[in-house]
N, C-alpha and C positions, 0 to 999 in steps of 0.2 A: 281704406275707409275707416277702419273701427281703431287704427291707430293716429288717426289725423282726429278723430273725438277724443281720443283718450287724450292728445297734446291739448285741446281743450278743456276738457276736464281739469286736468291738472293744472291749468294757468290762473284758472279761475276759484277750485276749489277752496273752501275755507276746513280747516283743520278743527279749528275752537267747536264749530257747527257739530261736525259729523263725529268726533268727542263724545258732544255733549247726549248724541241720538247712542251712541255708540255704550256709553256707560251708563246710561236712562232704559234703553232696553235690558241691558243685560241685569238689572238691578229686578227690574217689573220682570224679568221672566225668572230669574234667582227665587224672588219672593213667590209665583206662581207655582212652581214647580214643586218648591221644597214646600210650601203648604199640602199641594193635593199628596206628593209622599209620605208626609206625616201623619196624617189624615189617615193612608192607607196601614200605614205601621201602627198604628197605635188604635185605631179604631175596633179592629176585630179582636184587642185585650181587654178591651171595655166591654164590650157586647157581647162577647163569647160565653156563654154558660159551663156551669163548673162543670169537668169533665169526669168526677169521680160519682156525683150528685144525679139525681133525677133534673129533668127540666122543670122550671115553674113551680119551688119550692120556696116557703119562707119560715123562718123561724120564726117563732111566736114565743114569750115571756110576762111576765107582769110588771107594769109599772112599778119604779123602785122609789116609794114615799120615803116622809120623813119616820113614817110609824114602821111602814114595813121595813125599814132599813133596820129597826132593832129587834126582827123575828126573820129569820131563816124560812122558818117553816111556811110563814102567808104569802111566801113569793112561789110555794108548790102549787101545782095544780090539780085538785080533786079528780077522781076518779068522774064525777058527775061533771064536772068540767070540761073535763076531754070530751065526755059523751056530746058533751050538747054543743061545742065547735065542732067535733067531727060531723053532727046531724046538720051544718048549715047550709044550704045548698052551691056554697061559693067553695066548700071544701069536698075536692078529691078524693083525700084521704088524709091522717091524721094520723103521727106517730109519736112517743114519747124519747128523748134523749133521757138513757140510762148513764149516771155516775159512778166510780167504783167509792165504794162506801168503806173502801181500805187503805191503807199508804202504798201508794207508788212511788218509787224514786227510780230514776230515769238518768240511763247515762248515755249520750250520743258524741259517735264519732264521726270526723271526715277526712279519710284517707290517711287513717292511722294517728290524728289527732284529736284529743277530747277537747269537746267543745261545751259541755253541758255536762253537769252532775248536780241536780236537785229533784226534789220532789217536784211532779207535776200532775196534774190531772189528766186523768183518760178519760174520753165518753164513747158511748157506741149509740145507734142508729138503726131500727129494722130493718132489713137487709133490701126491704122493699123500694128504700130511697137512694139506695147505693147502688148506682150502676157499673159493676163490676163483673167480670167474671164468676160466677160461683169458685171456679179454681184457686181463683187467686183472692177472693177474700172468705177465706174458709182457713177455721184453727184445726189444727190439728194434734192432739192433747200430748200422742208416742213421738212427734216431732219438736215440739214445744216450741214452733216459733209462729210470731204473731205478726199478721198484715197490719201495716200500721198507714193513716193517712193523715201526713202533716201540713199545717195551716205553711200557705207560702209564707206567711209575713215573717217565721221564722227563718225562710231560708235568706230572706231578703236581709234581714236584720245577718246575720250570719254575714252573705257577701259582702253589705256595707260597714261593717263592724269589724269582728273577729277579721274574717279573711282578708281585709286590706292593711289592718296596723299589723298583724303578723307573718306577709307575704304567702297568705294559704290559696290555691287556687280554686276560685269560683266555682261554686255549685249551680248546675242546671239539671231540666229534667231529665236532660240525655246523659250526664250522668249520675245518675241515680242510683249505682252501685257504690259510689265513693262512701254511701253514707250506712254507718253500721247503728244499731241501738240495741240497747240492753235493759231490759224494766224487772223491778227488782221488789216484789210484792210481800207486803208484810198484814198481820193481822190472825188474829184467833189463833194467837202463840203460834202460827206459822210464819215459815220464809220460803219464798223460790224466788228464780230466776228464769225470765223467759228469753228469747232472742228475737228483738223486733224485724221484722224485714219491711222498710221504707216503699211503698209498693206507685206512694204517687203524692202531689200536694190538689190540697184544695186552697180556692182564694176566695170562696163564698162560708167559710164555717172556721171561727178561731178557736178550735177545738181539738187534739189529740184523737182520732177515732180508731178504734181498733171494734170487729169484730162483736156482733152483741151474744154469738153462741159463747166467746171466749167471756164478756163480761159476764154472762147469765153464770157460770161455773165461778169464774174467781171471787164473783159476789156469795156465794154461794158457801165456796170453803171459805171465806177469809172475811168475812161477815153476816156469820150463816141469821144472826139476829137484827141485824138491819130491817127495815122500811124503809128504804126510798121511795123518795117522792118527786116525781119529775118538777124542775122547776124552768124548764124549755120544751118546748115541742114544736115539731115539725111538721109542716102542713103543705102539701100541696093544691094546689087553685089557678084555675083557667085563666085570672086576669087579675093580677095585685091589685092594678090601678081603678078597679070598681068601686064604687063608692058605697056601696052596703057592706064589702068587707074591710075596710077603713074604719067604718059608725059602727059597726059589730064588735070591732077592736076598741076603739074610743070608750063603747059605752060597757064595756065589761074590764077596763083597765088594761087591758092588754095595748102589747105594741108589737112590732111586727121591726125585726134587727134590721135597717136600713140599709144593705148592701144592693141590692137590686135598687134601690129608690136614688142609692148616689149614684149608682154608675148609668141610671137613664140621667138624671140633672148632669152629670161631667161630659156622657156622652152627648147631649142638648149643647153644652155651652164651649163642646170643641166644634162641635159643626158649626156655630154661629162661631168661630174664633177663626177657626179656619176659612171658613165663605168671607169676613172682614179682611183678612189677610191679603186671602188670594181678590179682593175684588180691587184693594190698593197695589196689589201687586197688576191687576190690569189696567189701571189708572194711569201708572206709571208707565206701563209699554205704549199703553193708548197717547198719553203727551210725545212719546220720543217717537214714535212713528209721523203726528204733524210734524217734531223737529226734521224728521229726517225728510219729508214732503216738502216741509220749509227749504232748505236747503238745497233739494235739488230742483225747486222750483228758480231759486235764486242763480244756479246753473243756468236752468236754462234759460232763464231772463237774457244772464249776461252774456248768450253765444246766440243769442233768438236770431239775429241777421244771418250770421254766416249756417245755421242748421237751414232757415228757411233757402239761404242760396242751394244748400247742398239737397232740401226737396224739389226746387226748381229744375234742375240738371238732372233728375231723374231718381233721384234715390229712395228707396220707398220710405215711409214713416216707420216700420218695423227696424228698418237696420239702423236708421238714425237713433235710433229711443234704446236700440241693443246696449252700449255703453253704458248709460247711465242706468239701465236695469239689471247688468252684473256688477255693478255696485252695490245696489241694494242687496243682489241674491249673497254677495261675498259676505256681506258684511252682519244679512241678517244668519247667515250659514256659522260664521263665527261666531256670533252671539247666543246661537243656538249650543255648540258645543263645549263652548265656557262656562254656559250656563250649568248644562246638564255633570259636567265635571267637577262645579265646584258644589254642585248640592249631592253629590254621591261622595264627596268628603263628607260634605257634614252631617248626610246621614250617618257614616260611618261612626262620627263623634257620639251625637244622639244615640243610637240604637246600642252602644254599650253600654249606658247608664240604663238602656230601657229594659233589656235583657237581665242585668242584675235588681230591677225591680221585680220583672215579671220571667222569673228563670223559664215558663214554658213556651215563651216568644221563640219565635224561628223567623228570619231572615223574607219578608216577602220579595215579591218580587221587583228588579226595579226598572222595566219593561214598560209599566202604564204610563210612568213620568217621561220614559221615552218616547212614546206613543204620544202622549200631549206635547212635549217639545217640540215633536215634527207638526203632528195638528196645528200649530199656535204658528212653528216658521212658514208652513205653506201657505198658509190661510193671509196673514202678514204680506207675505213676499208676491202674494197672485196680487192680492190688492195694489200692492207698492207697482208691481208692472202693469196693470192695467191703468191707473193712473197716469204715471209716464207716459204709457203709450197715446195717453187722451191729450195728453196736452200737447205731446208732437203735432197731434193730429190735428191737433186747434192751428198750429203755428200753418200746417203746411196748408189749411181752409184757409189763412190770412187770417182770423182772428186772435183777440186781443188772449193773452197769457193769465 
C-alpha cells in the first residue's frame, strides 16, 4: 500500500516546489533561532550589574562649561554639596571618590609581557559600595600588596589591540592570574613600590580603584599637604529613572555618567531588533509552509482519482494521507537539524568577538534554541499532518479538493 503511493508520489512530484519550501523554511528557522540565541547571549551582558559594585549606583559629577573647563577646582564638590544630595530623599546614601594627590606610575603585565608603563590614576571608593569580600579588599601595609579593580575596557582594548598584532593570548576573568601589576608611588621626597594583585574588572566605572584604607595612608605620606576635593561622587538610589532625580540633577548642574542609561536604551533597541528579526524570520517559515501545503496539495490534485479508488476498496483515510505526511515529517526533521547546526556555527563565530569584548561572558546554554527548534518543528509538522489528513478526508466524503 504505502509503496504503491510512494510510486505516486514520485511520478508526480515537482522538485523546483519542494526546493523552494525546502530552503524558505530552513532560511525562516536559521533567522528564528539564531535571533532568540543571541538574544540569549548577549542580553544578560547588558543587563547584568557590576559585580564588584553595589547594586543601583550612579555616578554623579558637574557639568563641564566653557568657564569651568579653565578651573579645576569649580568642578569639586563642597562639602555642603554632598550634604544636601546625600539629604534628598531619591538618595540611599552618598559617597565621595577619593584621588591620589601624588604620582603614580603603573607597570602591568600579562603572562610575563609588559604591556603598560605610564603614569595613571588611581581612585578609591568607601568600602560601603564595594561588594567584596572584606578579605580580599583589604591593604595590608607588612605585606605591601594592593587589591586593585580594573575597568574592562582596558582589558578589551588589550585583547583587541596589543594581544592580536603580537600573537599574546587573550585575557578573561578566568584567567585573571595571567596579569601581574606594579604601582610605583612618588611624592613628599618619597618613593615605594607596591605589588598590585588584579582581584576583578568593573565595566560600570573607568577608574583604577584600589582600596580607600590604602589611599587614606598614601595620601597621607606622599601628600601630607594636599586638600582634595572630590570632583565625582557616588550615589546610590531606588530608581534612576525618577523624574525628580533627573530635575534635581538638571537644576544644580550636575549629571549623572550614562552607563546604566545606555545599556537600558541598547538593551530596548536589541529586544525591538531582535523581536523584528525573529518576526521576519517567522514570515518566511509562515510563506514556505503555504509552499509546501501548495505542493502537496497539487499531489494530491494530481492522484485525486486513483487515492479516492484506493478509499473506495476499503482503505482508511489515515493510511492513505501516511505517505504524503512522512514527507512533510522528513523534510520538516531536516530542516530542523540544518537549521539548529548551522546557527551553533555561527554562534561559535559571534560569541568569540563577544567574549573579548566582554572577557566575564561565559558560554550560555544552547539547550533553549533547541527547545524552540523542536517547539516551532512539532507545532509545523501536527499542522502539516492534520491538514493532509483533512483533505484526504474531503476526497474520500466525495467532495471537491
Amino acid at each position: 500500500m504505502i509503496q504503491m503511493l510512494w510510486k505516486l508520489l514520485r511520478k508526480h512530484i515537482s522538485l523546483p516546489q519542494f526546493a523552494g519550501f525546502f530552503f524558505a523554511n530552513l532560511i525562516g528557522m536559521i533567522i528564528m533561532l539564531l535571533g532568540f540565541q543571541f538574544y540569549r547571549d548577549v542580553m544578560p551582558l547588558l543587563t547584568a550589574e557590576d559585580g564588584f559594585l553595589k547594586t543601583g549606583f550612579v555616578v554623579v559629577s558637574k557639568k563641564v562649561g566653557t568657564a569651568q573647563a579653565l578651573s579645576q577646582r569649580s568642578l569639586s564638590f563642597s562639602a555642603a554639596e554632598v550634604d544636601e544630595l546625600a539629604s534628598q530623599p531619591f538618595a540611599e546614601s552618598v559617597g565621595q571618590f577619593m584621588t591620589a594627590e601624588f604620582k603614580v606610575d603603573a607597570s602591568m603585565s600579562i603572562n610575563g609581557r609588559q604591556i603598560l608603563n605610564s603614569e595613571l590614576p588611581i581612585e578609591s571608593v568607601p568600602d560601603e559600595f564595594v561588594d567584596i569580600s572584606p578579605e580580599s579588599w583589604h591593604f595590608d601595609d607588612s605585606i605591601g600588596v594592593v587589591p586593585i579593580i580594573l575597568p574592562r575596557s582596558y582589558i578589551a582594548m588589550y585583547n583587541f589591540g596589543f594581544a592580536k598584532s603580537k600573537s599574546l593570548p587573550k585575557v578573561s576573568e578566568g584567567l585573571i592570574g595571567m596579569i601581574t601589576f606594579d604601582l610605583f608611588l612618588h611624592g613628599n621626597g618619597q618613593e615605594s613600590r607596591y605589588k598590585g594583585k588584579v582581584i576583578g574588572f568593573s565595566g560600570r566605572l573607568n577608574a583604577i580603584l584600589v582600596p580607600q584604607e590604602f589611599m587614606l595612608k598614601a595620601n597621607a605620606a606622599f601628600a601630607p599637604n594636599a586638600t582634595p576635593s572630590p570632583t565625582r561622587l557616588i550615589m546610590t538610589t531606588g530608581n534612576l529613572a525618577e523624574e525628580n532625580v533627573a530635575q534635581y540633577l538638571e537644576d544644580h548642574g550636575y549629571e549623572a555618567e550614562e552607563d546604566r542609561l545606555n545599556a537600558e536604551k541598547t538593551t530596548f533597541f536589541l529586544r525591538l531588533l531582535v523581536s523584528a528579526v525573529m518576526l521576519i524570520g517567522f514570515v518566511i517559515s509562515l510563506l514556505s509552509f503555504f509552499i509546501l501545503m501548495l505542493s502537496i496539495y497539487l499531489l494530491v490534485q494530481k492522484n485525486a482519482e486513483k487515492l479516492q479508488n484506493l478509499l473506495l476498496i476499503g482503505y482508511r483515510p489515515s493510511k492513505v494521507a501516511l505517505p504524503y505526511q512522512l514527507l512533510t515529517v522528513a523534510m520538516n526533521a531536516l530542516v530542523l537539524v540544518l537549521a539548529l547546526v548551522l546557527v551553533y556555527i555561527l554562534r561559535s563565530y559571534y560569541m568569540s568577538t563577544v567574549q573579548v569584548l566582554f572577557p566575564m561572558a561565559s558560554h550560555t546554554s544552547f539547550w533553549p534554541a533547541i527547545v524552540l527548534g523542536v517547539a516551532l518543528f512539532l507545532g509545523v509538522t501536527l499542522l502539516n499532518v492534520a491538514i493532509i489528513y483533512r483533505k484526504i478526508v474531503r476526497i474520500w466524503q466525495g467532495k471537491t479538493i
